[in-house]
C-alpha positions as a printed NumPy array, in Angstrom:
array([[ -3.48 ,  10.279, -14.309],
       [ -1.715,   6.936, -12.861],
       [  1.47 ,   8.839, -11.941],
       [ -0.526,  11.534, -10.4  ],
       [ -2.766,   9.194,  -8.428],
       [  0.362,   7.46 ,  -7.885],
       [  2.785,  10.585,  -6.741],
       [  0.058,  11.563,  -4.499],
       [ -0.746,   8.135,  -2.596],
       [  3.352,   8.687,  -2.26 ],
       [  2.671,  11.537,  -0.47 ],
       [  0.166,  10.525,   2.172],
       [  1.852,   7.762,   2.896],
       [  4.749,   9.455,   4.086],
       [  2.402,  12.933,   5.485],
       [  1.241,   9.608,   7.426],
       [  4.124,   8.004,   8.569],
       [  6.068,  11.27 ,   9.781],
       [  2.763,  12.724,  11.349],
       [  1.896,  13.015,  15.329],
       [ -1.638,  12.398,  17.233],
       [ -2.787,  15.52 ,  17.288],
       [ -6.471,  16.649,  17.132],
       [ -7.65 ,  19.108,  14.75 ],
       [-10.788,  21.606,  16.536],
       [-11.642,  23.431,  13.394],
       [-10.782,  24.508,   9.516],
       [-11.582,  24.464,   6.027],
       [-10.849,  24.118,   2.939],
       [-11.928,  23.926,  -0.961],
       [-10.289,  21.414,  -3.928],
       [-10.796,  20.819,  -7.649],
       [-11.042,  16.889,  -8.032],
       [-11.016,  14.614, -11.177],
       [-10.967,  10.833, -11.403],
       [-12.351,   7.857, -13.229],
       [-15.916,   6.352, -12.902],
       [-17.424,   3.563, -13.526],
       [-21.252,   4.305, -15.38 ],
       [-23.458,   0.923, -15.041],
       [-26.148,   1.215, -16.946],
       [-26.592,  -2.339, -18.769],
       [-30.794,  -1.98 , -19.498],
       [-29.983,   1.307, -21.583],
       [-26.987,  -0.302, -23.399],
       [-28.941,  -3.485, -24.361],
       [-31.768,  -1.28 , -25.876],
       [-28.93 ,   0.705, -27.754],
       [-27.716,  -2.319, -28.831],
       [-30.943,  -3.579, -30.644],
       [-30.65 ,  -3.403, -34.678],
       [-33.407,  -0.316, -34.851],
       [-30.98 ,   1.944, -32.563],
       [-27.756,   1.917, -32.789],
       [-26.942,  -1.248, -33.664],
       [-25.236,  -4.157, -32.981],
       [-21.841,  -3.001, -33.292],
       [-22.601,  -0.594, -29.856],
       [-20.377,  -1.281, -27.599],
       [-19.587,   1.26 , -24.957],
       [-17.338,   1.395, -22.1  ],
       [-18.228,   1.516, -18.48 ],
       [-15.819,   4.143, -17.677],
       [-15.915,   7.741, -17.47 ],
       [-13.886,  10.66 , -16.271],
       [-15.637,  12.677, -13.268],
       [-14.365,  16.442, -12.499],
       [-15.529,  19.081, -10.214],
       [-15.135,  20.92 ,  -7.211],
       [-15.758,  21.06 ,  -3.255],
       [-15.123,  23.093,  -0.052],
       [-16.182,  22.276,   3.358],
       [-15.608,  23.539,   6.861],
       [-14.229,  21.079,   9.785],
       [-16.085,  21.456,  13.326],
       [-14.616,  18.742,  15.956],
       [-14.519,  15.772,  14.16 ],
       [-17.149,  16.983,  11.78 ],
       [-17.049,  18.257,   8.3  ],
       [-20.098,  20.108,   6.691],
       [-19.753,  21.851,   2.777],
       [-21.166,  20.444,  -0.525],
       [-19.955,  20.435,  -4.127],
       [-20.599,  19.689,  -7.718],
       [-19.542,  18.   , -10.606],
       [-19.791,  16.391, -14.333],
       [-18.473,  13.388, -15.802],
       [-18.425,  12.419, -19.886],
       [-18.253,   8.411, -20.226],
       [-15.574,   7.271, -23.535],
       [-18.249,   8.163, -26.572],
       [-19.172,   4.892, -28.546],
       [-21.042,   4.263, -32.031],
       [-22.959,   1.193, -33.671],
       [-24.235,   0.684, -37.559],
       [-26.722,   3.881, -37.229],
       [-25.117,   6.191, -35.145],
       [-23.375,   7.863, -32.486],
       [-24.045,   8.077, -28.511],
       [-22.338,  10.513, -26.366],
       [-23.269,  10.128, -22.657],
       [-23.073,  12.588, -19.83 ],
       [-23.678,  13.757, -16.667],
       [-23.693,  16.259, -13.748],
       [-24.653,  16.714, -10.281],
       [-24.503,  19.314,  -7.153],
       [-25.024,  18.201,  -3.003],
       [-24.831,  19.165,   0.955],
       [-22.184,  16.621,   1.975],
       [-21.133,  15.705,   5.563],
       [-18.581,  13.745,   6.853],
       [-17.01 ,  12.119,  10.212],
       [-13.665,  12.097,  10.245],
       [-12.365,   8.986,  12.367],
       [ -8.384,   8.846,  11.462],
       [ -6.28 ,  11.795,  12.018],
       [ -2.626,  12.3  ,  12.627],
       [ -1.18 ,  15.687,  12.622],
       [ -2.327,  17.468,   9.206],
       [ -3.604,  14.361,   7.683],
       [ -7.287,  12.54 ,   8.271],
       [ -9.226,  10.448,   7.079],
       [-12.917,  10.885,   6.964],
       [-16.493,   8.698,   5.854],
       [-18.376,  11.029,   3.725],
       [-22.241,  11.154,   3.485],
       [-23.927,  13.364,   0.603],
       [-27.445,  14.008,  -1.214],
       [-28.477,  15.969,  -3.886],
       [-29.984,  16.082,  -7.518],
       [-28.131,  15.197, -10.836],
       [-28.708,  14.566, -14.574],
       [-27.625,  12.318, -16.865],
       [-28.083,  12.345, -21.192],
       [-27.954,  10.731, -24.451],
       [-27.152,  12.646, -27.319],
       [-27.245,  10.617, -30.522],
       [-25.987,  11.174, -34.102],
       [-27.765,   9.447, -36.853],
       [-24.606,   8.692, -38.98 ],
       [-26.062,   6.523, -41.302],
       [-27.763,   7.438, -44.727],
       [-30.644,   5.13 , -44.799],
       [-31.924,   3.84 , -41.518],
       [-33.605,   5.713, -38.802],
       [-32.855,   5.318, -35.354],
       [-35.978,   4.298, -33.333],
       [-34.59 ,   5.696, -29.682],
       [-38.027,   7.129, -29.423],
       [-40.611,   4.634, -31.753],
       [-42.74 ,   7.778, -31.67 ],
       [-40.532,  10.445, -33.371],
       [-36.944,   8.639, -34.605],
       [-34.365,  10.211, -35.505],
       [-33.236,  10.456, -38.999],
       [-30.361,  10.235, -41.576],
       [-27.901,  13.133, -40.438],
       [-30.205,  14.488, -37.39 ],
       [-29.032,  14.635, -33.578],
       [-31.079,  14.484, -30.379],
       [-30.632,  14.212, -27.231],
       [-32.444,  12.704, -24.439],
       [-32.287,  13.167, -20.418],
       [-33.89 ,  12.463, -17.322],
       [-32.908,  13.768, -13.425],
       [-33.497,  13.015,  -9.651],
       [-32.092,  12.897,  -6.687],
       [-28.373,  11.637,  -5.718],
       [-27.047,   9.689,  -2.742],
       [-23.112,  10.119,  -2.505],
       [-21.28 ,   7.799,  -0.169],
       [-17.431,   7.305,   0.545],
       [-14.149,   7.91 ,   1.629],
       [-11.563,  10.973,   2.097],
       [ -8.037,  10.83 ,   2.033],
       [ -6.492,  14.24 ,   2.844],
       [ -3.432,  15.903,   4.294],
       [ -2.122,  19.276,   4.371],
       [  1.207,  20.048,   3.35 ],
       [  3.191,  23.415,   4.903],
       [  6.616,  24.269,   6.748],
       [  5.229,  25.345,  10.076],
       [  4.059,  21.358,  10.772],
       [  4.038,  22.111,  14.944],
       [  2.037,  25.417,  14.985],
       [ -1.423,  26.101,  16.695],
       [ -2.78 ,  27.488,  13.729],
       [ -1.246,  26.288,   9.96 ],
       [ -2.498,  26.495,   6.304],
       [ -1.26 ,  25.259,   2.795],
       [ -1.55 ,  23.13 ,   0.11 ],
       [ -4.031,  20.368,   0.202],
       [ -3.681,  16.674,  -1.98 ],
       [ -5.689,  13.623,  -1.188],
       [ -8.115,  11.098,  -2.713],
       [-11.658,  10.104,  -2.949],
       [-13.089,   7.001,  -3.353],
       [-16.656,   6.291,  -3.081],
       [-19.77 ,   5.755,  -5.213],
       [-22.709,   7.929,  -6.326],
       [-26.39 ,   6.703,  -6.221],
       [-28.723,   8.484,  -9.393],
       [-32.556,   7.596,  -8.162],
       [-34.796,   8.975, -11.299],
       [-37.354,  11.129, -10.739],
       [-39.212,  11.106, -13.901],
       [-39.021,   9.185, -17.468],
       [-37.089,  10.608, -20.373],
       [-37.454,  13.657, -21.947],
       [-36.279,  15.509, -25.624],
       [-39.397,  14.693, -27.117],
       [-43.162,  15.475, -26.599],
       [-43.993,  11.897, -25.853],
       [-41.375,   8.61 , -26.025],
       [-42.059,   5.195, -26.281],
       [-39.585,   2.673, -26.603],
       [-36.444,   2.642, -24.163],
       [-36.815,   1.252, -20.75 ],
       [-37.802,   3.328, -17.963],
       [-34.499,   4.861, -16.302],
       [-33.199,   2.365, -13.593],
       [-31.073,   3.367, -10.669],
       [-27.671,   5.016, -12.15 ],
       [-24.557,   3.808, -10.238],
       [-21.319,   5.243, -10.384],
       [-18.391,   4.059,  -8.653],
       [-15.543,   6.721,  -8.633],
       [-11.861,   7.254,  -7.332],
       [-10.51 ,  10.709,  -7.872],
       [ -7.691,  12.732,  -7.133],
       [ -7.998,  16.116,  -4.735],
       [ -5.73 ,  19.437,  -5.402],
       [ -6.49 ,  22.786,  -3.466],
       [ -6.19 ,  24.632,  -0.364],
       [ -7.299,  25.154,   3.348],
       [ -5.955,  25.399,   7.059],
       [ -6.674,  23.308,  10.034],
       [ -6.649,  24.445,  13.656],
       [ -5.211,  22.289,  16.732],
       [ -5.818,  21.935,  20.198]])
């Protein structure tokens, strides 16, 4: 992932340097992406950490891979289009058990572009939309129960898993620049590699859910997610 992230910075850099001021009117264009992110969710991981949960021993790391998909249309300086995505932090386990934490989103996105020379801009992104994020955790021990919910724990050899939603706030940035033969025409399309950096806001809309009733964890607190991921796909651009 470093020598991709690496190889591609490479290219931009020169797609940059090599470039001329021209204006792009209009285009499109779609991309799978996949990064790292960074999951801060201290609150949860103290409670996890208790000696009733998971233990003492739990202790997970912040980061995560993020992967997903986007496509978006470019009017003036404008870019309208939306996408979605899912990202699975590094699984972790304590004395009782096992946590495996994930999570997923989809949102309109819009974005100004304010840098652009030749086939390469960069633009400030702006999205909303809803996500979810979940616990799912392995009892793996054969006497204690974990007390995730003090209501209804989960027992020796059992699995649950717990969730909540709400709404997502995406802001960052957009490094992108086409790459094709015909660099001078009106009209040109190709292969297009950039990167994203930016962070992703969860606001819940609701407490936990997987069981009937739960007592016990702290209420879910605003999830934030820094990110930096690379962009592969397609798309044209037009010029004045």
């Amino acid at each position: 992932m470093k020598k991709l992230i690496l190889l591609v910075l490479i290219l931009l850099s020169i797609s940059f340097a090599i470039g001329q001021n021209r204006e792009i009117i209009g285009g499109g264009g779609g991309h799978f992406m996949t990064g790292i992110t960074y999951v801060f969710a201290n609150n949860m991981t103290d409670y996890l950490q208790e000696p009733t949960v998971i233990g003492t021993g739990y202790d997970p790391s912040p980061l995560g891979l993020q992967a997903g998909g986007e496509g978006y249309g470019l009017v003036g300086r404008f870019s309208l289009g939306g996408g979605g995505f899912g990202f699975n932090s590094f699984n972790a386990s304590g004395p009782n058990g096992k946590v495996e934490r994930a999570g997923g989103g989809g949102y309109f996105k819009m974005g100004y572009r304010f840098f652009t020379k030749n086939t390469s801009f960069v633009a400030f992104n702006a999205g909303v939309g809803g996500f979810g994020y979940s616990l799912k955790i392995k009892n793996t021990s054969t006497d204690n129960n974990i007390m995730f919910n003090r209501l209804d724990p989960i027992l020796p050899g059992e699995e649950k898993t717990y969730d909540y939603g709400g709404t997502l706030f995406d802001l960052g940035f957009s490094f992108k620049s086409l790459f094709t033969k015909n660099m001078e025409a009106k009209e040109v399309g190709g292969f297009i590699a950039g990167l994203d950096a930016g962070c992703i806001l969860g606001v819940p809309a609701g407490d936990w859910k997987g069981d009937e009733q739960i007592q016990g964890p702290p209420d879910p607190g605003v999830m934030v997610t820094p990110y930096i991921r690379l962009t592969i796909g397609g798309g044209g651009f037009k010029f004045e």
